[in-house]
N, C-alpha and C positions, 0 to 999 in steps of 0.2 A: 311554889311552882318553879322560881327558878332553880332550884337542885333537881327536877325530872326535867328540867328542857336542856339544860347543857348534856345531857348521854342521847338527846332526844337529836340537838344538833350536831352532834359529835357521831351519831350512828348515820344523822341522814348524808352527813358532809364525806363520812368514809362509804357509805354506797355511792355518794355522787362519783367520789375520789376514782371509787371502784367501774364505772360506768364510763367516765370522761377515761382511761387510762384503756379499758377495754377501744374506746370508740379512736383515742390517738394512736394505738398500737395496729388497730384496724386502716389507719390514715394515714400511716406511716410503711404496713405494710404495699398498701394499693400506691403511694406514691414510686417503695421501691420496685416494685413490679413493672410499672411506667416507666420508668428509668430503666428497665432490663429489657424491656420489648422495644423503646425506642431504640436502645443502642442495638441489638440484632437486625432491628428495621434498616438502619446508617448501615451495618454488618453489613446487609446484603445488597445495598444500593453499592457501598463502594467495591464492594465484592461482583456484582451485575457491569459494571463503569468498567473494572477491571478486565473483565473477558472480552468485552466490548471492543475495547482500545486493544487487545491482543488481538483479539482476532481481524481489526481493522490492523495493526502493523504486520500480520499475516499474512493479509491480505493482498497487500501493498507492497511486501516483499515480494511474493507470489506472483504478480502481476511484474515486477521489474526483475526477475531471474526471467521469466518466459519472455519478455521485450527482448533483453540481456540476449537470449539464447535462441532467438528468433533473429534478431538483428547478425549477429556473428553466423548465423547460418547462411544468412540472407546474401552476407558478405564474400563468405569461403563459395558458396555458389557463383557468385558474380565473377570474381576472380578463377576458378574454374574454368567458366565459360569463356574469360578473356583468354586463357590460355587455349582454348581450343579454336578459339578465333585467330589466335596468331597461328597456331600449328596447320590450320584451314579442314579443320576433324571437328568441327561441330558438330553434334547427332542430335535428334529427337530426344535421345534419352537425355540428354544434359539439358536440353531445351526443358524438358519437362521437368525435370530438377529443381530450376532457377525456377520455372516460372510456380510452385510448389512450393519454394523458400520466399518467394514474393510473396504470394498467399498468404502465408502463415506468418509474416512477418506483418503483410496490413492486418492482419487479423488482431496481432499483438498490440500491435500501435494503436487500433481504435478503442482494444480495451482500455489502454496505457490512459488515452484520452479524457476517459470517463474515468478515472482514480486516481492519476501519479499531481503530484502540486504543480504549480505555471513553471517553475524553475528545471526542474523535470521535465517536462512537456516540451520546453522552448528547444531542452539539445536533441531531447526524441526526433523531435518537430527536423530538427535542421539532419540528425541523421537517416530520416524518411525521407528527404526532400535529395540529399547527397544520393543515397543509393536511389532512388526513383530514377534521377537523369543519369545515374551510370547504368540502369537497365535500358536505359532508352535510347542512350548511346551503342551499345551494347548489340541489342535488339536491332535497331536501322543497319548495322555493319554487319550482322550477320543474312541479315535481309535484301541487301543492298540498296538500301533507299540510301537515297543521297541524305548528306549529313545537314541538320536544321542548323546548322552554326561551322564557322570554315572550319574552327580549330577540332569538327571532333572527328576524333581517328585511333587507333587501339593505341600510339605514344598515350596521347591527352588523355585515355579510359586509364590507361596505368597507372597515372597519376591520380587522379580521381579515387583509385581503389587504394591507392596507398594512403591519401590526404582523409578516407575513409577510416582510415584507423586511429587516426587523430580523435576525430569524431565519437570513435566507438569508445576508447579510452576515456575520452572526456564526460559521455551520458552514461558509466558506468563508475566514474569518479561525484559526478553529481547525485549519480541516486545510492550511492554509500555514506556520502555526507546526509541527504535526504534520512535513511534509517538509523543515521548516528553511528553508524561502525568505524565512518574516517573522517576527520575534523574537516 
């Protein structure tokens, strides 16, 4: 008996052999398969992360060209208007100009509010607040209402619109460093 059991174990050990190699190559396939769907899963997270954060610095650029270009509009109006206040040729149409360039410049600023970072925001902030009181100055002296502070008068608005540019240079030097274009 044992000369028929050794071909007996020798047959069943090579079907086993042949069974376990089928079921490891099956095991081995479904693991690499795991491993090829995970990594296109990762693929397309960091691939979905990536359009994300473009389109949020798109976004963000977008939001500070139109601030940018709403503020320098806002500006070239004001000064405008100051030169027609000294020449004493003010019109409706210019009045409607500024107060149009005002519009659209709060307009930009309350977006700017809602997306640009606190750093950003602080020199927006302070060049809304500089041109607001040169409209206001501005505005009273083409009105004639007497001026809410001794010193204001088209000299002091001059001044203001110049120190204006200070301002606008500075919130457009901050939100280039903001996008990383200048150190």
């Amino acid at each position: 008996m044992n000369g028929s059991v050794i071909p007996v174990v020798i047959a069943f050990l090579g079907i086993l052999g042949t069974l376990v190699s089928g079921l490891m190559t099956q095991r081995l396939a479904e693991k690499a398969k795991a491993k090829e769907l995970e990594h296109a899963e990762r693929q397309r997270v960091d691939e979905r992360r990536y359009e994300a954060e473009s389109a949020a610095a798109e976004a963000l650029r977008a939001c500070y060209v139109m601030l940018n270009t709403a503020s320098l509009d806002y500006h070239s109006e004001l000064n405008n208007f100051w030169y027609s206040l000294q020449a004493g040729c003010a019109t409706d149409e210019l009045r409607s100009r500024l107060d149009d360039a005002r519009r659209e410049h709060r307009a930009r600023h309350s977006e700017a509010q809602m997306r640009v970072p606190d750093d950003v925001l602080t020199i927006a902030h302070e060049v809304n607040l500089g041109l607001s009181r040169l409209y206001g100055v501005l505005k009273r002296l083409d009105g004639g209402i007497p001026p809410r502070q001794e010193d204001e008068s088209l000299e002091q608005a001059r001044t203001q619109i110049n120190g204006a540019w200070d301002q606008l240079n500075e919130m457009r030097r901050v939100m280039r460093r903001s996008l990383g274009v200048a150190p």
